[in-house]
TORFI-897582 format. One record per atom (N, C-alpha, C): residue in three letters; x, y, z. Coordinates in steps of 0.05 Angstrom, whole numbers, padded with zeros to 5 digits, always signed. Layout:
ALAXYZ;...
***
This chain:
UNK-00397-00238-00176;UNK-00387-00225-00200;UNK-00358-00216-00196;UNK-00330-00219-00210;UNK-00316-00214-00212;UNK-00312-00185-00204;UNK-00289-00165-00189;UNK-00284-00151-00200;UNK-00259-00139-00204;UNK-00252-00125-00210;UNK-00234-00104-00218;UNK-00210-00091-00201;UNK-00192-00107-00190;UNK-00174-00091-00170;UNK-00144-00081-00177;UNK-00136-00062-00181;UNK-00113-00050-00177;UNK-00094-00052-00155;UNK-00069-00064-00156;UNK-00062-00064-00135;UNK-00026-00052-00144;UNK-00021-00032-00122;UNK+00009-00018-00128;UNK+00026-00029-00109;UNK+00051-00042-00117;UNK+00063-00058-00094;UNK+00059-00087-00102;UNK+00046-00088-00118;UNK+00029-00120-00119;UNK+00049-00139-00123;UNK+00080-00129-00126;UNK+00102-00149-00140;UNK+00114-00175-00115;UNK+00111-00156-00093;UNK+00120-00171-00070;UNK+00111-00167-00045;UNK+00112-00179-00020;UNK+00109-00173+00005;UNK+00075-00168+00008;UNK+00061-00150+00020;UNK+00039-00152+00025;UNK+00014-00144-00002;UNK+00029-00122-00018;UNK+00022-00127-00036;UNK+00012-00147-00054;UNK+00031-00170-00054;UNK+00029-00194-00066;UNK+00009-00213-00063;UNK+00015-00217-00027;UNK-00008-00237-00019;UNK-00040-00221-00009;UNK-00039-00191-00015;UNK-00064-00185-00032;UNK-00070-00195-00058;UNK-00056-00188-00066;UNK-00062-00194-00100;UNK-00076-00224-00105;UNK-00060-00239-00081;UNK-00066-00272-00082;UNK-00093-00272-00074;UNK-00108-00260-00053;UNK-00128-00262-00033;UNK-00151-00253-00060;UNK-00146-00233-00074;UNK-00162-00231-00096;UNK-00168-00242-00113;UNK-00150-00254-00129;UNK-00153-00268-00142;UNK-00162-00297-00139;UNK-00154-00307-00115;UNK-00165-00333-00103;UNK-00198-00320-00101;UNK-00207-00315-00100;UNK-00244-00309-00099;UNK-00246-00296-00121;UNK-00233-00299-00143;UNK-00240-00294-00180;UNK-00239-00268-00185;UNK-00224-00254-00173;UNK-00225-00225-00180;UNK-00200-00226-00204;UNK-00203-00199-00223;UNK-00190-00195-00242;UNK-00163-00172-00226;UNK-00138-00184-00226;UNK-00122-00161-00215;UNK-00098-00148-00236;UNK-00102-00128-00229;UNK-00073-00103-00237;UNK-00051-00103-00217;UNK-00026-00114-00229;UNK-00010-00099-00214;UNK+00011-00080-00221;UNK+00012-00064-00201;UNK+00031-00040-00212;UNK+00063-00041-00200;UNK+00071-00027-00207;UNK+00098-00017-00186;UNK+00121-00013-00211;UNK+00146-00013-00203;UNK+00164-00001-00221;UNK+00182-00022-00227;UNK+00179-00047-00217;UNK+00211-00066-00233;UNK+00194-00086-00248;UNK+00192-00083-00276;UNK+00164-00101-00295;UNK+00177-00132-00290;UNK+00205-00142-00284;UNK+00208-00173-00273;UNK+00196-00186-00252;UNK+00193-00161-00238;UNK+00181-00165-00210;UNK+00143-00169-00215;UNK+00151-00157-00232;UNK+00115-00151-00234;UNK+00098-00176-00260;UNK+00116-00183-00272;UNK+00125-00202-00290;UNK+00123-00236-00275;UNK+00139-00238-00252;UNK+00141-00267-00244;UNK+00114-00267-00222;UNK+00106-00244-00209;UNK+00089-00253-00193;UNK+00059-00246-00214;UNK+00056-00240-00232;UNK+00032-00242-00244;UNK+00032-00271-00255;UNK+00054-00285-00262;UNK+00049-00313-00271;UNK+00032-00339-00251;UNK+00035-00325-00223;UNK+00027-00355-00196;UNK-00010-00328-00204;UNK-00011-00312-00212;UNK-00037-00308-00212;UNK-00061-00315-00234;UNK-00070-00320-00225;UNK-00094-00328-00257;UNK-00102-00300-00264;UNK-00092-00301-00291;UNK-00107-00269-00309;UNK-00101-00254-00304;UNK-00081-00251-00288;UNK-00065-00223-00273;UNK-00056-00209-00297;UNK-00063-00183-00294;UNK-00046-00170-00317;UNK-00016-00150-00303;UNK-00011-00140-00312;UNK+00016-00118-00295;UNK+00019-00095-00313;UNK+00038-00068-00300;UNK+00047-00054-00319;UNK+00066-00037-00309;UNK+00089-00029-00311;UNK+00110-00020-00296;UNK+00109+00009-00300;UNK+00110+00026-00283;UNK+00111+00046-00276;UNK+00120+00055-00257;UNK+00134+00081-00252;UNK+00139+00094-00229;UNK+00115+00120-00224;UNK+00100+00113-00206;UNK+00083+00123-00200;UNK+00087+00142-00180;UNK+00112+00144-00162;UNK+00116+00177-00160;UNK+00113+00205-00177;UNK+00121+00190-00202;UNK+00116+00217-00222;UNK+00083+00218-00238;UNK+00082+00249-00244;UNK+00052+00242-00256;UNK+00052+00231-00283;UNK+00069+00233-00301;UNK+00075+00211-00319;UNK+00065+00187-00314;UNK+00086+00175-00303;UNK+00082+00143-00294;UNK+00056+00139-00285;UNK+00045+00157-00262;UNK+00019+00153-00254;UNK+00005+00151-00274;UNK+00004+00181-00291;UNK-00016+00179-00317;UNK-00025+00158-00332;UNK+00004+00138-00340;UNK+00007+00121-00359;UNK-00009+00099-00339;UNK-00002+00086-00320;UNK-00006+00062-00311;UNK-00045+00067-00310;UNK-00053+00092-00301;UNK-00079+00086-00301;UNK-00096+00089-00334;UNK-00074+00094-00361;UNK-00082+00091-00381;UNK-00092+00062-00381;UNK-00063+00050-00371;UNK-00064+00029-00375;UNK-00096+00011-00374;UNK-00096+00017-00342;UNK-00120+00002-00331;UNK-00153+00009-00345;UNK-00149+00029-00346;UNK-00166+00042-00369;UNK-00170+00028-00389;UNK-00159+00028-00414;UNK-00151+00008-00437;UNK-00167-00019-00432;UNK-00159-00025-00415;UNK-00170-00060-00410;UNK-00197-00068-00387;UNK-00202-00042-00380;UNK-00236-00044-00356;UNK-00244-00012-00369;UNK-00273-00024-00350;UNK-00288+00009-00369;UNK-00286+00014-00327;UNK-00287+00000-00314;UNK-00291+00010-00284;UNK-00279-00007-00266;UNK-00261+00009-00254;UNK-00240+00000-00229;UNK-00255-00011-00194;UNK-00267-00030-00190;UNK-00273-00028-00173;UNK-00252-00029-00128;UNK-00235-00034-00141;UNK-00212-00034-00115;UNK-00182-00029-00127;UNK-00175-00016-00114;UNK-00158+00006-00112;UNK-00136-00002-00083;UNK-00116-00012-00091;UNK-00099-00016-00049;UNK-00073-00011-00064;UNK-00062+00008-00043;UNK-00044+00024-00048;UNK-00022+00007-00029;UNK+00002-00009-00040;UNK+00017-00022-00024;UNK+00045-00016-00038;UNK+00052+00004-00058;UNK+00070+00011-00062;UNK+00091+00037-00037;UNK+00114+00035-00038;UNK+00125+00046-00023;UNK+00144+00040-00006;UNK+00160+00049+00018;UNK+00188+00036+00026;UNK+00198+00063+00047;UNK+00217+00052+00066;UNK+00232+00068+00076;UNK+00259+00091+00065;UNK+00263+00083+00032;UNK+00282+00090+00030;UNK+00313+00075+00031;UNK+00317+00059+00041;UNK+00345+00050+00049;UNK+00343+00021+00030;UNK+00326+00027+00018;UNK+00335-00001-00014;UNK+00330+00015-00037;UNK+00332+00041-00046;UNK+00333+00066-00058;UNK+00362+00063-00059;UNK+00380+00069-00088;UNK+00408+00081-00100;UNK+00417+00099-00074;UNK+00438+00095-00053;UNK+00447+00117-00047;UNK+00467+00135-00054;UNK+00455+00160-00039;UNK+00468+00182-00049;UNK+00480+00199-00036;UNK+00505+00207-00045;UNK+00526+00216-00019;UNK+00523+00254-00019;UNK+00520+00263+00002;UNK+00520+00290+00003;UNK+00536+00295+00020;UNK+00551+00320+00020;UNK+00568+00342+00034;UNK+00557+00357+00048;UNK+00527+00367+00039;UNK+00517+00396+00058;UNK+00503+00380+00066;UNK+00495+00373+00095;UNK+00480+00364+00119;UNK+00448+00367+00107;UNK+00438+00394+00105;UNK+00410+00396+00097;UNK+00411+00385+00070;UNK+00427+00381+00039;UNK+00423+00371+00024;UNK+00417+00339+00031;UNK+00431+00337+00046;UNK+00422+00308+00054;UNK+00401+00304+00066;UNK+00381+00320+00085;UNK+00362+00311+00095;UNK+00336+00318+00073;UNK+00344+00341+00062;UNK+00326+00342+00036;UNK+00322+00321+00021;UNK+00349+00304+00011;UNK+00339+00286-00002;UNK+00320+00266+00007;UNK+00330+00253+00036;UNK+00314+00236+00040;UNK+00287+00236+00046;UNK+00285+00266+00059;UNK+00250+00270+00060;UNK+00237+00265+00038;UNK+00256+00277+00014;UNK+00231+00276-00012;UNK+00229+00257-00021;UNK+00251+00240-00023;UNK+00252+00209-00027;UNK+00227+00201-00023;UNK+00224+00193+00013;UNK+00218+00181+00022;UNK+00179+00192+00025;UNK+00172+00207+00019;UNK+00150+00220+00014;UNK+00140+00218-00018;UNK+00162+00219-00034;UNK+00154+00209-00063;UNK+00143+00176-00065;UNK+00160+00159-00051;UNK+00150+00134-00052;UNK+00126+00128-00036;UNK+00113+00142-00017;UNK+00092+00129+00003;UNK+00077+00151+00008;UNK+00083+00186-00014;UNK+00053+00190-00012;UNK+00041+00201-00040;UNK+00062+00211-00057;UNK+00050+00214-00083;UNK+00041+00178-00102;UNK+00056+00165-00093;UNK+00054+00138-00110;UNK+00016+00143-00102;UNK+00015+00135-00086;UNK-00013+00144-00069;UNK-00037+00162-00092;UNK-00020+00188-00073;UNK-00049+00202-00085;UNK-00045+00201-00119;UNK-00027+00207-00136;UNK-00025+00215-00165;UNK-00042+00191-00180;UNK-00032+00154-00162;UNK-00052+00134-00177;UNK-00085+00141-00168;UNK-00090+00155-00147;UNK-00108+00149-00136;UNK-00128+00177-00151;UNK-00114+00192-00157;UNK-00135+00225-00168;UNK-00129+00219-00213;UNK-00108+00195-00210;UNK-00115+00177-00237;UNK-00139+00163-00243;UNK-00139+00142-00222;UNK-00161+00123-00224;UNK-00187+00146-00219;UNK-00192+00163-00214;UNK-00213+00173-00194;UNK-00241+00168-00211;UNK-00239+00173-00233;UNK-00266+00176-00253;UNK-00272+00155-00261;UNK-00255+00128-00254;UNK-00268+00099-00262;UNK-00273+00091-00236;UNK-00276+00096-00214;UNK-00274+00078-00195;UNK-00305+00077-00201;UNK-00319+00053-00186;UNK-00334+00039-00186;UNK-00359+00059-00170;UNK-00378+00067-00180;UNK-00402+00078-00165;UNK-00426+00061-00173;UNK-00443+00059-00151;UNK-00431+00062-00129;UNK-00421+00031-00116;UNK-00400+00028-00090;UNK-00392+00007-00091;UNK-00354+00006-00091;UNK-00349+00027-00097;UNK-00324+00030-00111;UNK-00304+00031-00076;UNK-00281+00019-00069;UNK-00267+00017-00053;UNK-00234+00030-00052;UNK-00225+00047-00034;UNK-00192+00050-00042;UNK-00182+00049-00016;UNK-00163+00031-00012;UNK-00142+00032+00012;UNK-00123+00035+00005;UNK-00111+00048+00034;UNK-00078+00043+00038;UNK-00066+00043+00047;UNK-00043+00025+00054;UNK-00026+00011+00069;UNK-00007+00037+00081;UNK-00014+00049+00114;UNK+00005+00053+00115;UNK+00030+00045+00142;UNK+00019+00053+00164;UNK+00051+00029+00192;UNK+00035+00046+00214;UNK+00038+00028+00222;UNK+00045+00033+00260;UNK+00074+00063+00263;UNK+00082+00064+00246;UNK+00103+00082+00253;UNK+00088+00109+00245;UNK+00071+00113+00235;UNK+00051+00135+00230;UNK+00038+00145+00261;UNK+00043+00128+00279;UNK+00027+00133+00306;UNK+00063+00147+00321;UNK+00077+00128+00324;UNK+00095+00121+00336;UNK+00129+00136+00334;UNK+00125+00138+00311;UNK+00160+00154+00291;UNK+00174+00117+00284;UNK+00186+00117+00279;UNK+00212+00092+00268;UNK+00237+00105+00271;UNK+00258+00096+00268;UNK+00283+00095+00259;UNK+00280+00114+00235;UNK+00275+00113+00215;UNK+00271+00133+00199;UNK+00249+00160+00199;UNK+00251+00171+00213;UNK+00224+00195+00221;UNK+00217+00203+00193;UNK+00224+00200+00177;UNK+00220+00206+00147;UNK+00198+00189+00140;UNK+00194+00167+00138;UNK+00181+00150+00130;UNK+00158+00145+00151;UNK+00154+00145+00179;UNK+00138+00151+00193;UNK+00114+00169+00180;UNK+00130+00195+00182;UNK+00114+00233+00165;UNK+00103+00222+00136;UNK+00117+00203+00123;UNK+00107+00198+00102;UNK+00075+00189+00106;UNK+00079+00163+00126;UNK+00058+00136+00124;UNK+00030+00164+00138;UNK+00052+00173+00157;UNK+00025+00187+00171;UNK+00003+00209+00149;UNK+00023+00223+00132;UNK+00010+00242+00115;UNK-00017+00238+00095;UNK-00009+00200+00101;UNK-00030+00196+00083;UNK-00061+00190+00095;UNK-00060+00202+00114;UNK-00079+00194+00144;UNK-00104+00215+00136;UNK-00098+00245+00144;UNK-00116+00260+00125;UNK-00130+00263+00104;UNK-00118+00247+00088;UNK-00119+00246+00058;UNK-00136+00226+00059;UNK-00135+00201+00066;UNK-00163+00178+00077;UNK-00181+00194+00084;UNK-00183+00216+00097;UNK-00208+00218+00112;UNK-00231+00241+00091;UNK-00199+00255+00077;UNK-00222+00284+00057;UNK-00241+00265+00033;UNK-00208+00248+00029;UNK-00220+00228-00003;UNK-00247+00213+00000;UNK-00244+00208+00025;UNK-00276+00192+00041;UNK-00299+00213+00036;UNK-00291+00229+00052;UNK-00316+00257+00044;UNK-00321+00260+00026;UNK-00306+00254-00003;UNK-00310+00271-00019;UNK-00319+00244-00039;UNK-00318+00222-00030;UNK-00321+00194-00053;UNK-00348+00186-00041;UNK-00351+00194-00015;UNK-00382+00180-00004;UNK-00400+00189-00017;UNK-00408+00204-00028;UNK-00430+00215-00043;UNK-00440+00196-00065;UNK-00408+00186-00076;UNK-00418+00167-00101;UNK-00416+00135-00083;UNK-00424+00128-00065;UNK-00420+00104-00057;UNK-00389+00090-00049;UNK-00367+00112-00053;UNK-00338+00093-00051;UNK-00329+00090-00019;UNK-00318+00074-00015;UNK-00316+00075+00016;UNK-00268+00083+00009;UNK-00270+00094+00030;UNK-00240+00089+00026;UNK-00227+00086+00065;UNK-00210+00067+00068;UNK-00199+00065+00090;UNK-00165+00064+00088;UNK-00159+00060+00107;UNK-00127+00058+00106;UNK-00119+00029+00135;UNK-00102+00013+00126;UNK-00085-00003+00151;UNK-00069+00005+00159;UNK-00067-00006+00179;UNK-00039+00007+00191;UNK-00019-00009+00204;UNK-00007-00033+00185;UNK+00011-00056+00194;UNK+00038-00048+00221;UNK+00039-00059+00233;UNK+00058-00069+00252;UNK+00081-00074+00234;UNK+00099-00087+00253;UNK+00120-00109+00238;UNK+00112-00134+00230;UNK+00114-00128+00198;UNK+00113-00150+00181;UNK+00128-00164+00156;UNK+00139-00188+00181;UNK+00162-00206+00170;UNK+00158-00220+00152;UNK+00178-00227+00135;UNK+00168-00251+00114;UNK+00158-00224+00086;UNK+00180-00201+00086;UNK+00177-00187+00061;UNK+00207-00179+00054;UNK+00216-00165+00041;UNK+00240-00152+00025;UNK+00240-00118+00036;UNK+00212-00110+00053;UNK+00219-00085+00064;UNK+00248-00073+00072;UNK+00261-00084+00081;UNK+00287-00089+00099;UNK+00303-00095+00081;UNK+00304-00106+00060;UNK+00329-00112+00047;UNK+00339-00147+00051;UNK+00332-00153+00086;UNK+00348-00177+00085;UNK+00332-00186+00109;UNK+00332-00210+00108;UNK+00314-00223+00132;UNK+00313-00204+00163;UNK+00298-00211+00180;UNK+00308-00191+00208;UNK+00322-00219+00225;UNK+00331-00210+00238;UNK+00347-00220+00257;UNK+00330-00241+00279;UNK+00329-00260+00286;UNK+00313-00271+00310;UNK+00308-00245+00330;UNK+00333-00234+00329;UNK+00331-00224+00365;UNK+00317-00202+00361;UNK+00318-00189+00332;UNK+00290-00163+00328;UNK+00266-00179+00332;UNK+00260-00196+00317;UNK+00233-00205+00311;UNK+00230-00214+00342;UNK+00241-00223+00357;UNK+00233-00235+00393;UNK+00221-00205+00398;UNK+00236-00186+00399;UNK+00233-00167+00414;UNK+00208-00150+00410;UNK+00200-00152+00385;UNK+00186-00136+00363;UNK+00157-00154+00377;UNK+00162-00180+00371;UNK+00138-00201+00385;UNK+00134-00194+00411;UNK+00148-00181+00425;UNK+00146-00180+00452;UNK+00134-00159+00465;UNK+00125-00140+00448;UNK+00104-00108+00444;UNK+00080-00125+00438;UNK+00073-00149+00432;UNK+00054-00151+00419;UNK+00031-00163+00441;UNK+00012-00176+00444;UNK-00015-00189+00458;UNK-00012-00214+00451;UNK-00005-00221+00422;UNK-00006-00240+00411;UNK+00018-00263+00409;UNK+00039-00246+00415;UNK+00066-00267+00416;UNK+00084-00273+00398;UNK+00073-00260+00378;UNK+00077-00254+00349;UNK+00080-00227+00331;UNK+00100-00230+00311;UNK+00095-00209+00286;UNK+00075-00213+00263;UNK+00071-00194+00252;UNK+00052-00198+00231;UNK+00062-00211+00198;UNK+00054-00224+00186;UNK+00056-00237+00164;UNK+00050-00226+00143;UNK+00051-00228+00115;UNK+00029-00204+00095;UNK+00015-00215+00091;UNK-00003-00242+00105;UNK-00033-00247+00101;UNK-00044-00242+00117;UNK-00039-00230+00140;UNK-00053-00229+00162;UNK-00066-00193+00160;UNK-00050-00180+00138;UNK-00062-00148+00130;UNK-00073-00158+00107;UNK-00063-00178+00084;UNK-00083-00178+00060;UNK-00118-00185+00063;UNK-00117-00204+00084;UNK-00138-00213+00091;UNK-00158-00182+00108;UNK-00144-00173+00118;UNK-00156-00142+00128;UNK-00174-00124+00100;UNK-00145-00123+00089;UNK-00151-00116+00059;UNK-00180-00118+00047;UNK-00176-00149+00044;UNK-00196-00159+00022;UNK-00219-00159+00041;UNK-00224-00158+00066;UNK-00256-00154+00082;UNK-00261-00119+00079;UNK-00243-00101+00080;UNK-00252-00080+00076;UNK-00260-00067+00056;UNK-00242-00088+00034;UNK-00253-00089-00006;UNK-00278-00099+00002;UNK-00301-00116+00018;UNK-00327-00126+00014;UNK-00344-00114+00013;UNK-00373-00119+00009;UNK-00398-00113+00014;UNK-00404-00115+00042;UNK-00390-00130+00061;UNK-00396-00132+00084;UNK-00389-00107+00101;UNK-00369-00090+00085;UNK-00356-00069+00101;UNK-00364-00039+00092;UNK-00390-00045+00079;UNK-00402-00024+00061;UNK-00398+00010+00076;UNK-00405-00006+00106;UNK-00409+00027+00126;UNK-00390+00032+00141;UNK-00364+00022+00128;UNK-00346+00033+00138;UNK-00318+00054+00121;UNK-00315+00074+00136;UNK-00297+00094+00119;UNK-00286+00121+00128;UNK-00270+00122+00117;UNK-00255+00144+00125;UNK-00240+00135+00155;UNK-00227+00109+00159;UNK-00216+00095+00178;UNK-00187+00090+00174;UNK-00174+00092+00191;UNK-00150+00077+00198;UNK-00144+00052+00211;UNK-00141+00032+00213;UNK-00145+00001+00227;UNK-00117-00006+00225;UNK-00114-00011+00249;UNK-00083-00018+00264;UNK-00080-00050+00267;UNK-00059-00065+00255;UNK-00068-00096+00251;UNK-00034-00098+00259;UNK-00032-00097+00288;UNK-00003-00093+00304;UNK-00002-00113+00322;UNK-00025-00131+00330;UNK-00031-00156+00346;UNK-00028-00138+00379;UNK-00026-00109+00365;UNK-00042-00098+00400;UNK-00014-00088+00405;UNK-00001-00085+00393;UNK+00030-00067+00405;UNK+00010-00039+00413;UNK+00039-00037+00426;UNK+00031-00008+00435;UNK+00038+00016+00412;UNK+00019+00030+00415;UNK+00010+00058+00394;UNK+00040+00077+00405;UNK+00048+00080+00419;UNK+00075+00094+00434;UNK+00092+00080+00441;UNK+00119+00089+00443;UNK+00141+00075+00457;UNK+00137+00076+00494;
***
C-alpha cells in the first residue's frame, strides 16, 4: 500500500535521492523547503510528487506547509527531516560588534537545522500515522565531533534529545522516530561548490571504507528505517560515516 511521505530538503542532495528511494517503491511524496524552482524541477523526475514552498524556520511557514499536506492526505505516514545547512550559502551579513556577529550566526544556523525540525514536526504531529507512523532526521557526524563551523555542529547535535523525548512520547501511538547521522557526503550543493580532490582523499582517509558517502547511501538508511522491518527500532541515532572516527 502506498504511503504518505513528507520530505523537507527534498529539492536537492540527500533529501532528493530520498524522495527518489520513495517514490521508486510507489510511495506518494511531499516535498518541502523554501526555493518552489527547486522544489518545482525536482518534483517533475518524481511520479505524483507534489511540493510546496515554505520557510519552515518560521511557525508561519511551518503552519502553512503542514496545511498544506493536510489538504491533500487525511494521514502522514513518514516524516524525514533533510532540510537545513551550515549557514555559509545564507545572504551574508556584515557586523561591527563581534558578539552581534556571533549572535547572528548561532541563530541562523539553529533556525535552519533545528526549528525547520521541530515546528514541521509538532505541525505534522496529529496526522502522523498510528499506529505505524515514522519521523527522521538527518543530522552529521559533526554532532559527535564539532566542524569548522561549531554552530552548525550544536545545531545537528540539539536535535539528538529531541529524537529521543519525541520517541517517548510517539511510542505509545505506535510511531517510531530515529535520527542519521551522515559523514561527508559528496555529490550535494551543501558546500556551495564541488570539494576539492584533496578534501575528499583526506576525508576518505578517516574512513574503513576508502570512501565518502553519497546521498544514496543515507537515503537508502532512510527508507529501511521508514519500514515495517524496523518496527522496534527508536529513539536512535545511526552514524552512516563508513566508520570514521566519532573524534578527531
Amino acid at each position: 500500500m502506498a504511503r504518505v511521505v513528507v520530505i523537507s530538503g527534498g529539492g536537492t542532495g540527500i533529501g532528493f535521492a530520498t524522495a527518489e528511494a520513495f517514490a521508486a517503491a510507489g510511495d506518494h511524496v511531499v516535498l518541502l523547503g523554501r526555493r518552489e524552482h527547486v522544489l518545482a524541477e525536482a518534483a517533475e523526475k518524481l511520479p505524483g510528487a507534489r511540493y510546496y514552498a515554505a520557510d519552515l524556520s518560521d511557525p508561519g511557514g511551518a503552519g502553512r506547509a503542514a496545511d498544506f499536506v493536510k489538504q491533500q492526505y487525511d494521514a502522514v505516514d513518514v516524516v524525514v527531516h533533510s532540510a537545513g545547512g551550515n549557514g555559509g550559502l545564507e545572504p551574508q551579513v556584515e557586523h561591527t560588534d563581534s558578539l552581534e556577529a556571533v549572535a547572528h550566526d548561532w541563530t541562523l544556523t539553529f533556525r535552519l537545522n533545528v526549528l525547520t525540525a521541530v515546528l514541521l514536526t509538532e505541525a505534522l504531529r496529529d496526522v502522523l500515522r498510528s499506529p505505524g507512523g515514522r519521523v527522521l532526521f538527518i543530522t552529521s557526524i559533526s554532532a559527535f565531533r564539532g566542524s569548522g563551523r561549531v554552530e552548525y555542529g550544536a545545531s545537528k547535535a540539539a536535535l539528538h534529545p529531541y529524537v529521543v523525548a519525541l520517541a517517548a512520547d510517539l511510542g505509545p501511538r505506535g510511531i517510531t522516530v530515529n535520527a542519521v547521522a551522515p559523514g561527508l557526503i559528496d555529490q550535494t550543493p551543501f558546500f556551495g561548490s564541488p570539494l576539492s580532490d584533496e578534501r575528499i582523499q583526506l576525508r576518505a582517509a578517516e574512513t574503513v571504507t576508502g570512501r565518502v558517502g553519497v546521498p544514496n547511501d543515507v537515503a537508502q538508511a532512510v527508507h529501511w528505517l521508514a519500514s515495517e522491518s524496523s518496527g522496534h527500532i527508536t529513539a536512535q541515532v545511526i552514524q552512516i560515516n563508513g566508520g570514521a572516527a566519532s573524534s578527531r
